[in-house]
N, C-alpha and C positions, 0 to 999 in steps of 0.2 A: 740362400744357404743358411741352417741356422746356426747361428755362434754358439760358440763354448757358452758364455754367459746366460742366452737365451733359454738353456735346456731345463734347466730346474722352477723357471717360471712355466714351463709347457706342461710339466709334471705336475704343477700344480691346478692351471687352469681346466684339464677335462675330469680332472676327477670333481672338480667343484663345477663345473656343467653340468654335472651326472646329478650331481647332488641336488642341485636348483632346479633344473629339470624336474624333478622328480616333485619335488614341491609344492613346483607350478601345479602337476596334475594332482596332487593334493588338495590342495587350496582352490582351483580353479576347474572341480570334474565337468561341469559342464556350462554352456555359455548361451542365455536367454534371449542375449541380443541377436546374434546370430540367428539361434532358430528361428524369431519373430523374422528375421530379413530374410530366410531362406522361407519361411511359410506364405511370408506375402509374396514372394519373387515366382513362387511354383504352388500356388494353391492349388485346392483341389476339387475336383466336381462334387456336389453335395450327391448321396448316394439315392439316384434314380427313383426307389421304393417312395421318400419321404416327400410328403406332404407338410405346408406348414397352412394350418388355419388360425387366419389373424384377427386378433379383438381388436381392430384399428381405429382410428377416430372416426372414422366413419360409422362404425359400429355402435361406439360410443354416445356419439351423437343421437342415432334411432332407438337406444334401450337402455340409457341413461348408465352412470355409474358403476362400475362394478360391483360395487360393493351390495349397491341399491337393486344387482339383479336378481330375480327367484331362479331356486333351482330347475327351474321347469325348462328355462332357455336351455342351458347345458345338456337336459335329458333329451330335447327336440333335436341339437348340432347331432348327440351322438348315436338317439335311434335312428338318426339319417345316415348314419358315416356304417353304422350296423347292416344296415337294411343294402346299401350300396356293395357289402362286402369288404369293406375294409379290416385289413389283416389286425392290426393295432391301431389303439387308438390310446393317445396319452394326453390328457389334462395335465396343461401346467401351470395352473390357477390351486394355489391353496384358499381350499375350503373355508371356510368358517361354522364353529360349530349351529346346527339346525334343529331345532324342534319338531320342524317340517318332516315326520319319517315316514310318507306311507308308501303303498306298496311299490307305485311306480318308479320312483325315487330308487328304494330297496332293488326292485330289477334291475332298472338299468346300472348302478354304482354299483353292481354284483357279477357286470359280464367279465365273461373270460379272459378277454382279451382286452380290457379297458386297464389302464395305468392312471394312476392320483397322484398328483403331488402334494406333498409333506411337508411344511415349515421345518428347518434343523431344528431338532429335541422334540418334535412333534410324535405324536404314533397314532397309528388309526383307531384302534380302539376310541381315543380318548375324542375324537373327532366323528368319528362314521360308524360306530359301533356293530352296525347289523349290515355295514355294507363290506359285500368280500371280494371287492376288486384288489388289484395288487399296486402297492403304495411304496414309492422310492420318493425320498428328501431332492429339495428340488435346491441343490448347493452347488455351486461352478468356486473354482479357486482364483482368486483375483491377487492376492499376495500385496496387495496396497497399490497397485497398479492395476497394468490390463487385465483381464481373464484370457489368459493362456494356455491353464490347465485346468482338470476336474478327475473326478476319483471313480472309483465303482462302487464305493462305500465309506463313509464316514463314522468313524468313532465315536458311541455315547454312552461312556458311562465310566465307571472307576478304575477299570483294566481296556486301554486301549488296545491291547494287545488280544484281545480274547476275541473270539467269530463270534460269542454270543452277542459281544455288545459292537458288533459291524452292520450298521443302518443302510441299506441299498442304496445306492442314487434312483435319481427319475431316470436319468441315460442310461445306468445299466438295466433296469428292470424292462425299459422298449425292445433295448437292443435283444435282451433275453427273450422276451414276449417273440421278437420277431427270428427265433430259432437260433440266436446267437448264444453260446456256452461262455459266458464272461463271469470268471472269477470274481468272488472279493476282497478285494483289499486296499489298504489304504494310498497306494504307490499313487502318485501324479501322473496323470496320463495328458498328451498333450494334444489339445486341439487342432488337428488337422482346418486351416482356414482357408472357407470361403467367402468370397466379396459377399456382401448384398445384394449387389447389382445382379450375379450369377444365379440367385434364388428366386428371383421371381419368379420363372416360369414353373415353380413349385410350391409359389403359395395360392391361395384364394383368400377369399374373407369371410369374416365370420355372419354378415351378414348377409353375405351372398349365399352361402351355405344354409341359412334358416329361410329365407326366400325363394330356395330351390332352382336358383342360377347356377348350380352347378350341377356338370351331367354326371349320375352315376360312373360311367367307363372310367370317369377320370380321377372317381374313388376306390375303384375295385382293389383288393390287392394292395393296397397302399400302407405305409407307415404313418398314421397322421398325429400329428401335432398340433394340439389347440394352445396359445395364451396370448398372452396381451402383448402389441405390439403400436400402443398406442406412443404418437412420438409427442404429445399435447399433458400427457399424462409424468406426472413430476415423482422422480425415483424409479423409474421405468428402466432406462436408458444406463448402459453399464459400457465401462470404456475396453474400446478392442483395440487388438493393436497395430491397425493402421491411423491411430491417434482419432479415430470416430467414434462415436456411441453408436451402441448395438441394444437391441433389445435382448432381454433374457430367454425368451423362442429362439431369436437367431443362435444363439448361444446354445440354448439347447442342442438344437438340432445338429449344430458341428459337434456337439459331445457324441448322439446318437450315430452322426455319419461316422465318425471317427473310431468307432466302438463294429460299426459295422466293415471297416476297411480292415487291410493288414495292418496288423499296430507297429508303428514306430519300433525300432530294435535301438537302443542305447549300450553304448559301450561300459563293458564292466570299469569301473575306476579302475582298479591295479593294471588294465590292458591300459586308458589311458596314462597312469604313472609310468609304465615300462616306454610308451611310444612318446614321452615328452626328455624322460633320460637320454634315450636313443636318439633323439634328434637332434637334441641337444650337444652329444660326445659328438656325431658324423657332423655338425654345425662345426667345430673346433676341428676336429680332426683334419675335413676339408678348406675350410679357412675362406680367405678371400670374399667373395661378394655371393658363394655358396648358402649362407646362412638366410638369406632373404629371398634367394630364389628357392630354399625347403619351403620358408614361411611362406611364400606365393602358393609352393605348390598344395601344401596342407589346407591351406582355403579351397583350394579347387579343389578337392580329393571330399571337402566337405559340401559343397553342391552335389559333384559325380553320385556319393552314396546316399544325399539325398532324395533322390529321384528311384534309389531302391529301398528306400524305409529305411533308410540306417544314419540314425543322428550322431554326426561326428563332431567331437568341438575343436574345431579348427582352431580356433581362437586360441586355444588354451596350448592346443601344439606347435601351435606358431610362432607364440611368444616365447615356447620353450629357445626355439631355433633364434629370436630376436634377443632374448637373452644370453646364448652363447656370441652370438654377434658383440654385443656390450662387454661380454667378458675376454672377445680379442683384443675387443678395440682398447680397452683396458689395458692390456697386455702389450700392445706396440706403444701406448703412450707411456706405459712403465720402462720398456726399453731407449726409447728417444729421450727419456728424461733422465734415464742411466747414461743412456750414449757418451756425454760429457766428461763422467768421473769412469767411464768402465774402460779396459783396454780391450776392444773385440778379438784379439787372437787367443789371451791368457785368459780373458774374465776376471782380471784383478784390478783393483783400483786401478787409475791411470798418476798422471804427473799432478795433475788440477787434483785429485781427489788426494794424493799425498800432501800436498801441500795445505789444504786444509783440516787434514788430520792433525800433519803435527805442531799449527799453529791452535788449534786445541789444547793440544796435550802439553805445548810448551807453556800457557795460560795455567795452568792445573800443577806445574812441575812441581812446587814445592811441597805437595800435597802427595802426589802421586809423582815419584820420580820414574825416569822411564831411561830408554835408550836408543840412539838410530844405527842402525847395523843397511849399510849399502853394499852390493853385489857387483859385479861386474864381469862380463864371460871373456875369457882369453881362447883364440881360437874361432869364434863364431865367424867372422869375416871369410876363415879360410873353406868355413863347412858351403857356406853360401855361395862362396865361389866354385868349389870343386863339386858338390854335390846338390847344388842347387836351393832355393830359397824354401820351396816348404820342408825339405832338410831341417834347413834352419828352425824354421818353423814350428816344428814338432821337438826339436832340440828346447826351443825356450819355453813349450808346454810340459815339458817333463823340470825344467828345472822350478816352475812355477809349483807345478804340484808337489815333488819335493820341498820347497820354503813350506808350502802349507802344511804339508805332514810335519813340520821341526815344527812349526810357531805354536806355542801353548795361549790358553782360552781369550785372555784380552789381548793380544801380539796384533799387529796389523800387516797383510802386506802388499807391496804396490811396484807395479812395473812401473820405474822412473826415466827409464829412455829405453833404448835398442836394445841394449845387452846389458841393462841395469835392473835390476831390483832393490825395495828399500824395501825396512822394516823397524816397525815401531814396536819395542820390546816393554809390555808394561813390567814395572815396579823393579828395574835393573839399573842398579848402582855402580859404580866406578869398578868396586872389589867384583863383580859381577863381568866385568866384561871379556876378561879371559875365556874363561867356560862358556858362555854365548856363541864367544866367534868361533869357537873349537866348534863347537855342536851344530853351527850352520856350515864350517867347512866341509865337516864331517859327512851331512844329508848329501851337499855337492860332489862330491869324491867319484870316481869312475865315471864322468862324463866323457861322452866318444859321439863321434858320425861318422861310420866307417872305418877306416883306419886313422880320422885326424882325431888326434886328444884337445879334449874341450875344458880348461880349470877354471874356478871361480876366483876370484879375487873379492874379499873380506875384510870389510874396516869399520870399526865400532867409535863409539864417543858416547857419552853420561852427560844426559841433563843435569848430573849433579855435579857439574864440576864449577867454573869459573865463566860462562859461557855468558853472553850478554842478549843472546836473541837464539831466534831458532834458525838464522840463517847461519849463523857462528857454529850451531848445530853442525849443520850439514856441511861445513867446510872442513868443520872438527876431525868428522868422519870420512872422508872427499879425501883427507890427508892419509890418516890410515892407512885407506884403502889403497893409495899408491905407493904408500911403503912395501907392503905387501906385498904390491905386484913387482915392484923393484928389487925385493928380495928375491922373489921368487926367479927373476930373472938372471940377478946373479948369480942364485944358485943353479942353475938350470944350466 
């Protein structure tokens, strides 16, 4: 049940869920770690078409360095991969500029469907001038970690913003070549990953390819991929993220596959913003051990729509939900740690928390003089017996709330026993206490349960009197208050 006391902490914790929440999906749109755990847990098939030909060490070995090769090798891999009928064909070997321009060269770095790779800030002119293959920069996004993601196009020049100065990637211009419509632009796309291990049966070598160990069928139609995948060769090797090194081919190629699949759908931020508030308020709202079974469920809700292209950051919504958890738990520890000084029927201080008040303010008195004004209900016995206790009950919430509507800005007040109230009156002098207890009798006046009449009984005392302690206080006033009633009796 929640107490009177409880309510205006409740009032306060869902609107600041709401708030934090929302935060969260600000600060937090989406979650990297996740995806790598979800990309490794459900990889994906590399897309059938591609071919990867590898410069492996083996290669190395029989035709010396790359750097040391003539163009001539490259012209022989690709009038073969030509001749075979393959769809695309991409070099992922940036060139180095050649003196060497003659015709055949010229031919073959002219075919239609042959792709170059770029050094970023490179341009072909400045490299291949008379050859009119089509040239995308051969740049993957590593972010000072793994390679995760890669773009369509990179930025080079003094308006990022502008298409003229958007440099193609090498992934986008295959995936183009091989009949795919991909935009450019700058946005991160992310690497759909697969093992190593699942690639094999799609690659060859490069020197089985120049040795004609490979049968045409198994080039027909193909996406192919040439570059270096030497694991001997130092600067090669770039970190994936199953904490392995990958070569920059493998890399490619999940760019390409990736570029060839349905792309990844990401949730707009403000749908995230809106779904981390939301979870957040029904986290509070529903309470209990609720809040970590949303967060359970928000993980799994991020697998489910994984599996349909749709990258959800669980993470970020789950912490929404773990964050209103923190902020109940909060909340019960603020009430347990009330519990002692609050009275749970009234919400008013209790006896402990009076008592500490006015041994405060009795510390202070000569500074700040003050006064104790104690209550006491005539009648309440008879409500509780004839009409029952929460009769009573709702009797001493109404006289509660009345004390609080008299008591002005620094006043204090505190249920002191059963049918008692105290009240600590700042800056009230001796000449002051008449007009106090008139004004608190006054707020008490027409108390009733039914037809039994219910009066208060009212007795004052001044810190500024004679008094030697604050317990002299409360005697002071203890006295009063049964004149009072003693009058009240004789008059009655």
């Amino acid at each position: 049940m929640l107490h009177f006391h409880e309510r205006p902490l409740r009032r306060y914790t869902l609107p600041l869920a709401l708030l934090l929440g929302a935060g969260l999906g600000l600060l937090l749109p989406s979650n990297p770690r996740l995806e790598n755990a979800l990309n490794r847990s459900h990889p994906s098939a590399l897309d059938p078409r591609l071919l990867l030909v590898r410069i492996d060490d083996a290669t190395l070995t029989d035709y010396g360095l790359l750097h040391q090769w003539p163009r001539q090798l490259y012209v022989r891999a690709i009038d073969t991969l030509e001749q075979a009928g393959s769809a695309v064909i991409g070099l992922d070997v940036v060139l180095s500029p050649t003196s060497d321009q003659n015709a055949e060269l010229q031919r073959t770095f002219s075919l239609p469907n042959l792709v170059l790779a770029t050094a970023p800030g490179d341009t072909r002119n400045g490299l291949y001038s008379d050859w009119k293959a089509t040239t995308g920069v051969s740049a993957l996004n590593s972010g000072g970690g793994a390679v995760r993601q890669f773009q369509t196009a990179y930025a080079t020049g003094s308006d990022p913003a502008a298409s003229a100065h958007l440099t193609p990637s090498f992934a986008r211009q295959v995936a183009a070549h091989a009949g795919h419509s991909v935009p450019l632009d700058t946005q991160p796309h992310l690497l759909r990953y697969t093992p190593t291990e699942a690639m094999e049966g799609q690659t060859v070598s490069f020197r089985d390819l120049l040795s004609g160990n490979v049968r045409y069928a198994d080039l027909q139609g193909r996406i192919v991929l040439i570059g270096q995948d030497a694991s001997g060769v130092a600067g090669l090797q770039l970190p994936d993220i199953d904490g392995r090194s990958v070569s920059g081919l493998t890399l490619q190629a999940r760019a390409v596959s990736s570029l060839l699949a349905p792309p990844f759908r990401f949730l707009p931020q403000w749908v995230t913003v809106l779904l981390c508030a939301a979870l957040a308020g029904l986290a509070v709202m529903l309470g209990g051990l609720w809040a970590y079974a949303l967060a359970a469920l928000t993980l799994l809700t991020s697998v489910i729509l994984w599996k349909f292209d749709v990258v959800f950051p669980g993470v970020t919504v789950s912490l929404a939900a773990i964050l209103a958890a923190s902020l109940l738990a909060f909340e019960r520890w603020w009430q347990l740690r009330t519990l002692r000084v609050r009275d749970q029927l009234t919400g008013l201080g209790n006896r402990l928390a009076f008592t500490r008040a006015v041994e405060r303010r009795w510390l202070a008195r000569r500074e700040q003089p003050f006064a104790l004004a104690l209550v006491d209900l005539s009648g309440l016995r008879r409500v509780n017996d004839a009409l029952g206790r929460p009769t009573g009950d709702a009797l001493l919430r109404e006289v509660a709330s009345r004390l609080q509507r008299t008591k002005r800005r620094n006043d204090l007040v505190f249920r002191w026993g059963g049918d008692e109230f105290a009240l600590l009156l700042d800056q009230v002098g001796e000449s002051d206490l008449q007009a106090r207890s008139q004004a608190i009798e006054e707020a008490l006046t027409s108390l009733s349960a039914g037809q039994i009449p219910v009066w208060a009984n009212v007795g004052l005392a001044s810190s500024a009197g004679e008094l030697l302690s604050a317990n002299e206080l409360i005697e002071a006033a203890s006295r009063q208050r049964y004149r009072a009633k003693y009058q009240r009796v004789q008059e009655g």
